[in-house]
C-alpha positions in Angstrom: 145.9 54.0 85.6 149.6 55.7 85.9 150.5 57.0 88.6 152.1 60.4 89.3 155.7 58.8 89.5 154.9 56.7 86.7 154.1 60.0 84.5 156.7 61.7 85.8 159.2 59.1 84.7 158.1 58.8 81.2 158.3 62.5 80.8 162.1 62.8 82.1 162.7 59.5 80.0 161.7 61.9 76.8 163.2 64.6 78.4 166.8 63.3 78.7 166.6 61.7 75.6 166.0 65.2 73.7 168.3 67.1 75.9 171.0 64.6 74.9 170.2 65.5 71.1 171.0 68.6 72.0 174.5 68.4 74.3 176.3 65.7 73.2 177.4 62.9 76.5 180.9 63.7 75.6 180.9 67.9 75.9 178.9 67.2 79.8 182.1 64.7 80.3 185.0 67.2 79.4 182.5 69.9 81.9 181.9 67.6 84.2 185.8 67.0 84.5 186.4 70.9 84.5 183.8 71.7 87.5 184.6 73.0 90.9 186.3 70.0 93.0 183.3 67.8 95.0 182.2 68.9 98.5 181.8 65.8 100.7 177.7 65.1 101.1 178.4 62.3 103.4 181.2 64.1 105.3 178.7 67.2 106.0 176.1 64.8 107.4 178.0 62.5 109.5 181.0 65.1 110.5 184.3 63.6 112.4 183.0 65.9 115.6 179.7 65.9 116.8 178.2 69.9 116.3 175.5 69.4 117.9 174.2 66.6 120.6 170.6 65.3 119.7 170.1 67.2 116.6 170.3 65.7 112.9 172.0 67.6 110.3 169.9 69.4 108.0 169.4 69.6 103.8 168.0 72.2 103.0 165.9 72.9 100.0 165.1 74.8 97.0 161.5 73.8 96.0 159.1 76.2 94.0 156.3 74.2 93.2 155.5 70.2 93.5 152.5 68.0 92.1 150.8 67.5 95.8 151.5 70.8 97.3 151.1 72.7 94.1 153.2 76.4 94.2 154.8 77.1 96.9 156.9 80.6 96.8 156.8 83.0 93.7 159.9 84.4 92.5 162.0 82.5 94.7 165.5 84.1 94.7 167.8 80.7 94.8 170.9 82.5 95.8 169.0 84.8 98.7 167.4 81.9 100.0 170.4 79.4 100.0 173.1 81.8 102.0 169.9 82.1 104.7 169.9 78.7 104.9 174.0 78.3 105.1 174.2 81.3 108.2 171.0 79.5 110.1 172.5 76.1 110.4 172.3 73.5 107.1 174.5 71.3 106.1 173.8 70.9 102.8 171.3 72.6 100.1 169.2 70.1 98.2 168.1 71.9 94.9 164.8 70.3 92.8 165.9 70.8 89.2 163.1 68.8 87.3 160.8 71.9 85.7 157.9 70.2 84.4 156.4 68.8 87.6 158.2 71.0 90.3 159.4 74.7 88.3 163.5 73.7 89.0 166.3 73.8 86.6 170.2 73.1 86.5 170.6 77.1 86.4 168.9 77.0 90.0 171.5 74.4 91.1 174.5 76.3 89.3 173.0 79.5 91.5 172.8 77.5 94.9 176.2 76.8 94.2 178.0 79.8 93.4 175.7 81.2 96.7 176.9 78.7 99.4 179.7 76.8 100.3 178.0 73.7 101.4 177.6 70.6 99.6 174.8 71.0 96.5 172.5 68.0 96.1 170.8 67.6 92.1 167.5 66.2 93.5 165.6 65.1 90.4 164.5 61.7 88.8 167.6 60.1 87.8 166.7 58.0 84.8 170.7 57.5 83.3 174.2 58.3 83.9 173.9 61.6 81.0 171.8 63.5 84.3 175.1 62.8 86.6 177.8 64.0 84.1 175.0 66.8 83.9 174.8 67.1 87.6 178.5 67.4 88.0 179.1 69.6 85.2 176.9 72.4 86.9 178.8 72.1 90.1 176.5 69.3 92.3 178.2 67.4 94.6 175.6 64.7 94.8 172.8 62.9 93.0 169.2 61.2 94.0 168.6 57.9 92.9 164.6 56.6 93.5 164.6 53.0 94.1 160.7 53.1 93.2 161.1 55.1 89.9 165.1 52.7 89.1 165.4 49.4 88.0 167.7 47.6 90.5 170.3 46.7 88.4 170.7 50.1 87.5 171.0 51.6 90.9 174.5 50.2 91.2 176.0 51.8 88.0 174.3 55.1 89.0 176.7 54.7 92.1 179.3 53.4 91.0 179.0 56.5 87.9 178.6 59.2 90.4 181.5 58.0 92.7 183.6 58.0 89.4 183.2 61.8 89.3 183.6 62.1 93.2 180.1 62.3 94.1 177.8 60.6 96.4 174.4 59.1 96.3 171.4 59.2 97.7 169.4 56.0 97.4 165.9 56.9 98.5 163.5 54.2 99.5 160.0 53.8 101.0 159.7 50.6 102.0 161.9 47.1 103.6 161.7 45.9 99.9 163.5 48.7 98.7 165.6 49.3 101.1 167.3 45.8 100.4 167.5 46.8 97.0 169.8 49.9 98.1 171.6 47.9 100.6 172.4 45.2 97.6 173.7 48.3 95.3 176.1 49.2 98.1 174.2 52.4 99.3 176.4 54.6 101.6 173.3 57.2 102.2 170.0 55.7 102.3 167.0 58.2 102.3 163.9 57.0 103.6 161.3 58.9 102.1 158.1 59.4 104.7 156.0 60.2 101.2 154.5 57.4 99.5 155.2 58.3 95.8 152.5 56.6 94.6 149.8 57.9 96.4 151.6 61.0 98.0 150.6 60.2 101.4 153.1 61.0 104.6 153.5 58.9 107.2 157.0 59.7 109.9 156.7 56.0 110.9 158.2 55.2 107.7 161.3 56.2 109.1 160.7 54.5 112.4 159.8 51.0 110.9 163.3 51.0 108.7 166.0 52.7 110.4 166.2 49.4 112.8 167.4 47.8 108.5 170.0 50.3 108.1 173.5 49.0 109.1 174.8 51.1 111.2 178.1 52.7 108.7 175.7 53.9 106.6 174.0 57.5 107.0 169.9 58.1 107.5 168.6 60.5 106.1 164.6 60.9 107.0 162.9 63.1 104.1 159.4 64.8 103.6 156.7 65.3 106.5 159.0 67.4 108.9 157.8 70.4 109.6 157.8 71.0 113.9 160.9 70.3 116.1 159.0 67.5 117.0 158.8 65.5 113.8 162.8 66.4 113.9 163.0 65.0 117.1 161.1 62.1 116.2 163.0 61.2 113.2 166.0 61.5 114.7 165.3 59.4 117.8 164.5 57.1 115.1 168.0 56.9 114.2 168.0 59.6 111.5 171.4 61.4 111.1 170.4 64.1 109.0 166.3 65.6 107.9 165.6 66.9 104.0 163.4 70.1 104.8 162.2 72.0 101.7 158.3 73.0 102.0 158.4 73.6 106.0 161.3 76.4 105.1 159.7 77.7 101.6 155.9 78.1 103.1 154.1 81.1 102.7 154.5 83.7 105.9 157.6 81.9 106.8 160.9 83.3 107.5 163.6 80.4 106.3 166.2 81.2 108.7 163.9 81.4 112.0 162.1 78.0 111.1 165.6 76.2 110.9 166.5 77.6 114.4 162.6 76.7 115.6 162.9 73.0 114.2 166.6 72.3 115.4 165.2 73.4 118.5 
C-alpha cells in the first residue's frame, strides 16, 4: 500500500509536469533572474552576533491545512499573520505552497514576501529544478528538499540549482541513513524532521539521536512536534540552531505573536 508521501509525490510529479505545459522553463528563468535580490536563510539562522543566549532562531510558518492535522485556520490572512510573526521575534517565514494536500500556493509565498522583510522559505515537495526557478521567480529565498521523497543523486543538483540563483537549501532528513545522504550532497542546512513521513508519527528524540552526526559548520534546524518552551528547549539543547513552528502558532484560540514570546521563553 502507498503511503501518504508516496501519493503525495506522484501527484506533484503530475502536477509539475502540467504546470510546465503551461509556463514554459525558460519564461520562470528570465523571472527568476528579474526577482527581488535573495535574503540570506543561513545568515538569519546562524547570525554573526548571538541575539539571544539559549534560544534557537525561529521559522515561522504559513500552514492552512495538512493530511494528519487536517484544517487548521480558515481564511488565513498570509500577510496579517506573517508581519505578526516578523514584530514577535522570527527569523524567517516558511510558507507551505503545495495546495492539494495542505491549501498553499505560490501567491501565499509572493504575499509573505511583499509582507515581511525576512527571508521566505518555498516549503513544498521538490520533485525538479522547474519548482526552484518557480520558487525564485515569486520572490523565495530558499527551497526544501526531502531526502525521503528525493533520489540521492538528485539532491546535489537541487543544491547546486538553487545556489545558482542565490538560494539556499534545506535538506530535510528523518533518519542517520538520510542524513549521510545530505551530508554526501554537501548540505549546508540540514533539517531533521521529528515527523516520520511515512507513518506521521512525532517523536523530539529524533533530533536528539542525530544532531551528535551533524558537523558542526553546518546549521540544525529541528522541525515539527514543538509546541511548549520546553520542546524548544529540548531541541535546542540538542544542538538545534534554529525550530520550524507552523501548527503550534496557527492553532485555533491562539494568538501567533504571544505563543512565539511563550515558546522562546
Amino acid at each position: 500500500m502507498a503511503s501518504i508521501l508516496d501519493t503525495i509525490i506522484a501527484a506533484k510529479r503530475r502536477e509539475v509536469r502540467a504546470r510546465e505545459q503551461e509556463v514554459p522553463r525558460q519564461h520562470l528563468m528570465d523571472r527568476a533572474a528579474r526577482a527581488p535580490q535573495v535574503r540570506s536563510l543561513a545568515a538569519a539562522l546562524r547570525p554573526p552576533q548571538v541575539l539571544a543566549a539559549g534560544k534557537p532562531r525561529l521559522i515561522a510558518e504559513v500552514k492552512r491545512r495538512s493530511p494528519s492535522a487536517g484544517a487548521i485556520v480558515e481564511n488565513l490572512d498570509v500577510a496579517t499573520t506573517v508581519r505578526a510573526y516578523e514584530q514577535a521575534g522570527a527569523a524567517a517565514i516558511s510558507v507551505l505552497t503545495d495546495e492539494q494536500f495542505f491549501g498553499g500556493s505560490l501567491g501565499d509565498l509572493a504575499a509573505a514576501r511583499a509582507a515581511a522583510a525576512l527571508p521566505i522559505l518555498r516549503k513544498d515537495f521538490t520533485v525538479g529544478t522547474y519548482q526552484i526557478f518557480e520558487a525564485r521567480a515569486v520572490g523565495a529565498d530558499a527551497i526544501l528538499v526531502i531526502v525521503a521523497a528525493t533520489e540521492e543523486a538528485d539532491i546535489a543538483n537541487y543544491v547546486e540549482c538553487a545556489e545558482g540563483l542565490g538560494m539556499d537549501t534545506i535538506v530535510e532528513v528523518h533518519t542517520a541513513d538520510e542524513l549521510r545522504v545530505a551530508r554526501r550532497a554537501g548540505a549546508k542546512i540540514i533539517g531533521i524532521n521529528n515527523r516520520d513521513l511515512q507513518t506521521f508519527r512525532v517523536d523530539l528524540a529524533t533530533t536528539t539521536q542525530l544532531t551528535a552526526m551533524v558537523p558542526p559548520e553546518t546549521i540544525i534546524v529541528s522541525e515539527s512536534g514543538i509546541h511548549t518552551s520546553a520542546d524548544v528547549q529540548r531541541v535546542y539543547d540538542s544542538g538545534a540552531d534554529a525550530i520550524l513552528v507552523g501548527e503550534a502558532l496557527l492553532a485555533q484560540r491562539v494568538n501567533p505573536a504571544t505563543k512565539i514570546r511563550e515558546i522562546l521563553g
